[in-house]
C-alpha positions in Angstrom: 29.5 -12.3 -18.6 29.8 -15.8 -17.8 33.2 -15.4 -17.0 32.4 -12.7 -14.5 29.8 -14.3 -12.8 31.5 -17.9 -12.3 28.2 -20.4 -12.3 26.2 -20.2 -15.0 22.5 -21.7 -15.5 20.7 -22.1 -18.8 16.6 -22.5 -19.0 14.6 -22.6 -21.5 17.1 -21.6 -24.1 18.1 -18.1 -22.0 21.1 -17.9 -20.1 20.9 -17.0 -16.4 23.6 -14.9 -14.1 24.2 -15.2 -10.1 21.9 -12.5 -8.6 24.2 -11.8 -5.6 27.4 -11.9 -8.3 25.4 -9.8 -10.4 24.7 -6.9 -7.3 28.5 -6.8 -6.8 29.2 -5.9 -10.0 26.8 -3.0 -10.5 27.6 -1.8 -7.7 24.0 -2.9 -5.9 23.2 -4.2 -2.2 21.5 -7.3 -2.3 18.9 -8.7 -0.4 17.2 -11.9 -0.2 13.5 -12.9 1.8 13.7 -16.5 2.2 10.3 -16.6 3.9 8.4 -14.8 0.4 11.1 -16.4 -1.9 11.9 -12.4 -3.1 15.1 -10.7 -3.3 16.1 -6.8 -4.0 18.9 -5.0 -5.8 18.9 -1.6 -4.6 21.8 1.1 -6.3 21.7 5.0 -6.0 19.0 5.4 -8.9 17.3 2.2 -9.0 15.3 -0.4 -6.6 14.2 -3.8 -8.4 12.4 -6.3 -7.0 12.3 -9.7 -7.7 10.5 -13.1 -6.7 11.3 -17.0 -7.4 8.9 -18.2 -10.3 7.2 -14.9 -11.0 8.0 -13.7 -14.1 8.1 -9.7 -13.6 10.2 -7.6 -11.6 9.4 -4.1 -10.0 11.6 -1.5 -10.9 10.9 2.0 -8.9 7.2 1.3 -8.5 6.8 0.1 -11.9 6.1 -3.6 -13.3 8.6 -4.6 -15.9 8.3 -8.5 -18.1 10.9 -10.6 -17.8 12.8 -12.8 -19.7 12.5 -15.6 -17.8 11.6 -16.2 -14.2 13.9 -16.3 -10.9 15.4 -19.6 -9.9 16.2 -21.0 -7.0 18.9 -23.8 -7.5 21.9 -25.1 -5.1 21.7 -22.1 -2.8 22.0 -19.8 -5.7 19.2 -17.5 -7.2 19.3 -17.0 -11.0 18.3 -14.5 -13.4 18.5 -14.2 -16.8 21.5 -12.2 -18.5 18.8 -10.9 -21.0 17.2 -9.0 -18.0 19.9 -8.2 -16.1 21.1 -6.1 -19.4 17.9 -4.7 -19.8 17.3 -3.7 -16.5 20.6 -2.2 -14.9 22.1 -1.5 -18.6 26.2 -0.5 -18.7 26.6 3.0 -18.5 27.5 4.4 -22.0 31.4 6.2 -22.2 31.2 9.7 -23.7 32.9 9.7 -27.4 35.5 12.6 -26.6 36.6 13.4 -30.2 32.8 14.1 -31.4 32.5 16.1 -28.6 35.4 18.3 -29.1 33.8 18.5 -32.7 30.6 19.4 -31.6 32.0 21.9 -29.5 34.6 23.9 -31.9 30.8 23.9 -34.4 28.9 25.3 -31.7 31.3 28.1 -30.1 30.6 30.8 -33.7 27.0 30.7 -32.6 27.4 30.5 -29.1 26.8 34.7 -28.5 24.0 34.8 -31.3 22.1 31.9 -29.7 22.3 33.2 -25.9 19.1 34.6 -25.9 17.3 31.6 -26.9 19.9 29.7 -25.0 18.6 31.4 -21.9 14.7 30.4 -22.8 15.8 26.7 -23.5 17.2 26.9 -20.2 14.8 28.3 -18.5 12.3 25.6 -20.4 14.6 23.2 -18.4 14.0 24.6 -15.3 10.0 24.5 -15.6 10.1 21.2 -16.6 12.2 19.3 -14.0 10.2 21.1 -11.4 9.8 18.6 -8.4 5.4 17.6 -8.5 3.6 18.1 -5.8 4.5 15.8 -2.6 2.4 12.3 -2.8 0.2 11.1 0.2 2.1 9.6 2.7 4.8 12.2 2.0 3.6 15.2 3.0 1.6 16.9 5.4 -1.6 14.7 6.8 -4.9 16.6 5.8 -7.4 15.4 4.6 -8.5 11.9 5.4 -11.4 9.8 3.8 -13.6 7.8 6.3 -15.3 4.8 4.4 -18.3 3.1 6.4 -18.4 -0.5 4.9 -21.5 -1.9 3.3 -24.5 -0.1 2.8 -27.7 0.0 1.1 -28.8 -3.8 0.0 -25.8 -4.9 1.8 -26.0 -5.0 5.4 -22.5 -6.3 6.2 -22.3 -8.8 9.1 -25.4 -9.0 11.8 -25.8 -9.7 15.0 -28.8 -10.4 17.5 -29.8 -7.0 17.4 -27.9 -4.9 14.8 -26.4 -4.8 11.5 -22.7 -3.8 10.5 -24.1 -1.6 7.6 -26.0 0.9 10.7 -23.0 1.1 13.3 -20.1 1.5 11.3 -22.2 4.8 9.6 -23.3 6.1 13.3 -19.4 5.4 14.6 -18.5 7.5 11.1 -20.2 10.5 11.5 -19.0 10.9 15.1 -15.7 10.8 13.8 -16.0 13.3 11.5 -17.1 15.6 13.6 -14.3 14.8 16.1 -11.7 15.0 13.1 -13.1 18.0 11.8 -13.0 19.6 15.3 -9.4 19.0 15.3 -8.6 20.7 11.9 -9.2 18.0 8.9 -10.3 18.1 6.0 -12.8 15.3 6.2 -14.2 13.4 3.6 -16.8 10.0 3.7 -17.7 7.5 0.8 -21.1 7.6 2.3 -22.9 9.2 4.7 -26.3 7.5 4.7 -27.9 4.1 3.7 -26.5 3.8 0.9 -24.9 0.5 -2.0 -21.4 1.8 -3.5 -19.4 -0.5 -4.7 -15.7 -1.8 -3.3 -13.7 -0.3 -6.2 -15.9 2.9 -6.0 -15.0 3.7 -2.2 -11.1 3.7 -3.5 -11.5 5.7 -6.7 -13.3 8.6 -4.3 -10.5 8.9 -1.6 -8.1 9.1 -5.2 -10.1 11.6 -6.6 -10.8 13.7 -3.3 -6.2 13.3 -3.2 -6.7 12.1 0.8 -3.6 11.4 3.1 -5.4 8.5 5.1 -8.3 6.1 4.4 -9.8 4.2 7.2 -12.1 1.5 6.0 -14.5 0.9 9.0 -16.0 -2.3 9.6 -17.4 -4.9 12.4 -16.0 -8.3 12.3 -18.3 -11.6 12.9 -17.9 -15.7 13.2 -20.2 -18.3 12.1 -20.0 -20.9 15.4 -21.4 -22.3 18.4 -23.1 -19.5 20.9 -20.5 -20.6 23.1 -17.9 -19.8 20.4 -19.6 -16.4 20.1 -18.9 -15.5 23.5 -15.4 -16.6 23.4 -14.7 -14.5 20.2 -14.5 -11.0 20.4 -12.0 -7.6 20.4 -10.9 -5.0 17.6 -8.4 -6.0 14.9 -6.7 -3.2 12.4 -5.7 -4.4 9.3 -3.1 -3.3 6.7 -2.9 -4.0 2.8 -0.5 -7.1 2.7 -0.2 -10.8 1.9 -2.1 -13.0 4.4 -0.1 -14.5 7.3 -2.8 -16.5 8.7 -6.1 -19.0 7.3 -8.0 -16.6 9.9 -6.9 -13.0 7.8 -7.7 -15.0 4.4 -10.8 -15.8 5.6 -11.6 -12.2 7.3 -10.4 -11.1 3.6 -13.2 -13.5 1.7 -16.1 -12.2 3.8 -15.2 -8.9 3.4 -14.7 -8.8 -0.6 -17.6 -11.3 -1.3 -20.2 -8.3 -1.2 -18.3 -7.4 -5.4 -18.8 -10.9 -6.1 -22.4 -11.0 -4.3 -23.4 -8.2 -6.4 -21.6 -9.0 -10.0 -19.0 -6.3 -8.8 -16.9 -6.1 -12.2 -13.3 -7.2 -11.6 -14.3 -8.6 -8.5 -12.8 -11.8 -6.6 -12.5 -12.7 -3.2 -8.9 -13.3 -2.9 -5.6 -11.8 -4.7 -3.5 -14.4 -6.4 0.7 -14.7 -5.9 1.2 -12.7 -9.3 -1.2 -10.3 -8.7 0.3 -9.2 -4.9 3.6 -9.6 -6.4 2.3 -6.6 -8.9 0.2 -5.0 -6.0 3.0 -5.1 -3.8 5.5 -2.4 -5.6 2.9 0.4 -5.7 2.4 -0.1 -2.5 5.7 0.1 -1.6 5.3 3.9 -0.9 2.8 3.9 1.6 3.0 0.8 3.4 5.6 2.1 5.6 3.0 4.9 7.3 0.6 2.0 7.0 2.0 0.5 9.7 2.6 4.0 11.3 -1.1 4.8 11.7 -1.6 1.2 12.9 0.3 1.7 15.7 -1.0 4.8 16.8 -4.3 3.1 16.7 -3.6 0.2 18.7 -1.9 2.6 21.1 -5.6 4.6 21.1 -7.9 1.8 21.2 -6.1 0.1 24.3 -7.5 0.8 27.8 -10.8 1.3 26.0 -13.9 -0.9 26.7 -13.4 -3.4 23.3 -9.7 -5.2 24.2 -7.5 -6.3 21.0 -8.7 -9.5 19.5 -5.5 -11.8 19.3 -2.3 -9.6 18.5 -4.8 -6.5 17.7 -3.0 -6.3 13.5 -3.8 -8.0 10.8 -2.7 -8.1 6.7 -4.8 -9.5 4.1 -6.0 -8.7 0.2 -9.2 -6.6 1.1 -10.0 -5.2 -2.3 -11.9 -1.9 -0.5 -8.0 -0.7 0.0 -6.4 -2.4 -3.1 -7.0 0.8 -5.5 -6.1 3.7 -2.1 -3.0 5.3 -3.7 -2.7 6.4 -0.1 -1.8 4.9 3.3 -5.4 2.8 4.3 -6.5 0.4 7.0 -9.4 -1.4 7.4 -10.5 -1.7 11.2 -12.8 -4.2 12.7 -14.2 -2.5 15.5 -15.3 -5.6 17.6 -17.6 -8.4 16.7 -20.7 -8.2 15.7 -21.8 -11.9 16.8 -20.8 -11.3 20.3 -23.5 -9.7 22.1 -20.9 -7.6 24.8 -19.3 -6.4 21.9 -22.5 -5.6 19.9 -23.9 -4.0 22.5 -21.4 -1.3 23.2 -20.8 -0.4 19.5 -24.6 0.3 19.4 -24.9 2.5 22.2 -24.3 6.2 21.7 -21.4 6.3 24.6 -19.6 3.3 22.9 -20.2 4.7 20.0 -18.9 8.1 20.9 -15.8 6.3 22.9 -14.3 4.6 19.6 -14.9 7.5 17.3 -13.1 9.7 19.9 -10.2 6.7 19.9 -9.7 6.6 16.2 -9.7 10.7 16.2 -6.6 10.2 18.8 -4.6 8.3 16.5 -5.3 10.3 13.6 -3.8 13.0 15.2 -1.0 11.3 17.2 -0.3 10.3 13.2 -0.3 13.2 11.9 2.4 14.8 14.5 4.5 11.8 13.7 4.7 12.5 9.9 5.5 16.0 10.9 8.4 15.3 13.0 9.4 13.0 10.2 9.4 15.6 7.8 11.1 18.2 9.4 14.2 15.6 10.2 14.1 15.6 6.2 14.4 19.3 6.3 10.9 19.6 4.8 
């Protein structure tokens, strides 16, 4: 192996291989993410994933231990020989002669057996049935509208409202609107209720949505002068934090599971656990970011502008357990009073739920024209 692979590294007693040498020789593409310090091997069957110092790798969606973590040294990344074995493991050479064996035994009982031969066969063919299609996949029908905070918790407040109150009243109106157009519509609350983060998740699971829009009103502890500077809609996706700001958006947001001795809870994800987050989410971040853009695409022209660049990504547990495409959108901000007022009247109200219905809908016609270049 060593031979193959030219430079060799040892750590820690275990014996590590080029990664890029390694790709050529199985026959992989390689690719390497200098920003997140993660590279990829992708051949026909398999995609692993990999990141410098962590020690797992994420093979198809699932987390596998490894030997040893990545390295980065002299412009080369390392893994261990150990896992490259493991992971992308030669591919065994048929023993001809037993086979020829095995053959000559069988042919005597090869008309007496053709019944059962047939059921065995037919066995087969039940049980390599393709499963249903997975959300993000197939058809968009029924999406799951979660109106953050609730009950005890109020959420964010302003001068003359609480978050808790208008994200429910913007909820409802677009549930009617959605339904109107043909969903299948389902909320994790529709009154003044307390459910917990990881609850709101394990609903849109259980109810097998295509969508889950987490709705929310954002806020800023400042100056009054601040306050007025500060306002606009944000949408944000299930990713790593690109900015102090998201992180911080992230932490107010989550703090209601630690607030209220949430079990599991914790206000920010730490580099192993997105690492591990990360490859299940793999399958649906790509519509993700599909639905995004159709609701920045909705929202603008409307009386709340985009705050900043309109997109965010951060660790908000509310979408952590969605086995489904989810955002989380800020409607505006709370603490600034233009912005508070029109999400508490009924036309402002009626005006963003009619928005966020738009780019459901706009979505939903995209992943149909999707599917049907995929023949489906």
């Amino acid at each position: 192996m060593l031979l193959l692979f030219g430079w060799a590294l040892s750590f820690a007693d275990v014996t590590a291989v080029d990664a890029e040498s390694v790709s050529k020789k199985i026959g992989a593409s390689f690719h390497w993410f200098p920003v997140q310090k993660s590279f990829i091997l992708v051949t026909e069957k398999d995609t692993a994933k990999f990141a410098v110092g962590i020690p797992y790798a994420s093979v198809n969606g699932s987390t596998i231990d490894l030997t040893a973590s990545p390295v980065l040294d002299d412009g080369h990344l390392w893994i261990a020989e150990e896992d490259v074995n493991k992971l992308f493991p030669p591919k065994s050479e048929a023993k001809a002669p037993e086979a020829k064996a095995n053959t000559a035994k069988a042919e005597p009982a090869k008309a007496a057996d053709k019944k059962e031969a047939t059921k065995d066969a037919a066995k087969t063919v039940t049980a390599t049935k393709p499963k249903n299609e997975t959300a993000g996949t197939r058809e968009v029908k029924t999406i799951v509208i979660d109106p953050g905070h609730g009950g005890k918790d109020s959420g964010a407040l302003g001068k003359n409202a609480q978050e808790k109150d208008i994200v429910l009243a913007v909820s409802k109106l677009l549930k009617k609107d959605l339904e109107k157009a043909g969903f299948n519509v389902k909320m994790t609350r529709d009154k003044d209720v307390f459910i917990e983060l990881g609850q709101r998740a394990n609903l849109a699971n259980q109810w097998d949505g295509d969508l889950f829009i987490s709705l929310h009103c954002n806020a800023i502890d400042a100056s009054a002068e601040r306050k007025k500077q500060i306002k606009g809609f944000h949408v944000y996706v299930l990713r790593a934090p690109e900015s102090e700001e998201d992180k911080a958006i992230a932490r107010r947001e989550n703090k209601v599971a630690t607030l209220y001795g949430e079990k599991n809870a914790k206000e920010e994800l730490s580099p192993i656990e997105w690492f591990k987050l990360e490859a299940r989410l793999e399958k649906y971040k790509q519509n993700s970011y599909m639905f995004t853009e159709e609701m920045l695409k909705a929202m603008d022209g409307g009386k709340i502008k985009r705050q900043a660049g309109g997109v965010g990504g951060a660790g908000f547990m509310v979408l952590v357990g969605a086995l489904m495409p989810a955002v989380l959108f800020e409607i505006g901000f709370i603490s600034n009073l233009e912005d508070e007022a029109y999400m508490m009247s009924k036309a402002g109200q009626e005006d963003i739920a009619a928005r966020i219905a738009k780019a459901v809908s706009t979505y939903k016609d995209a992943v149909h024209s999707y599917r049907e270049t995929l023949g489906r």
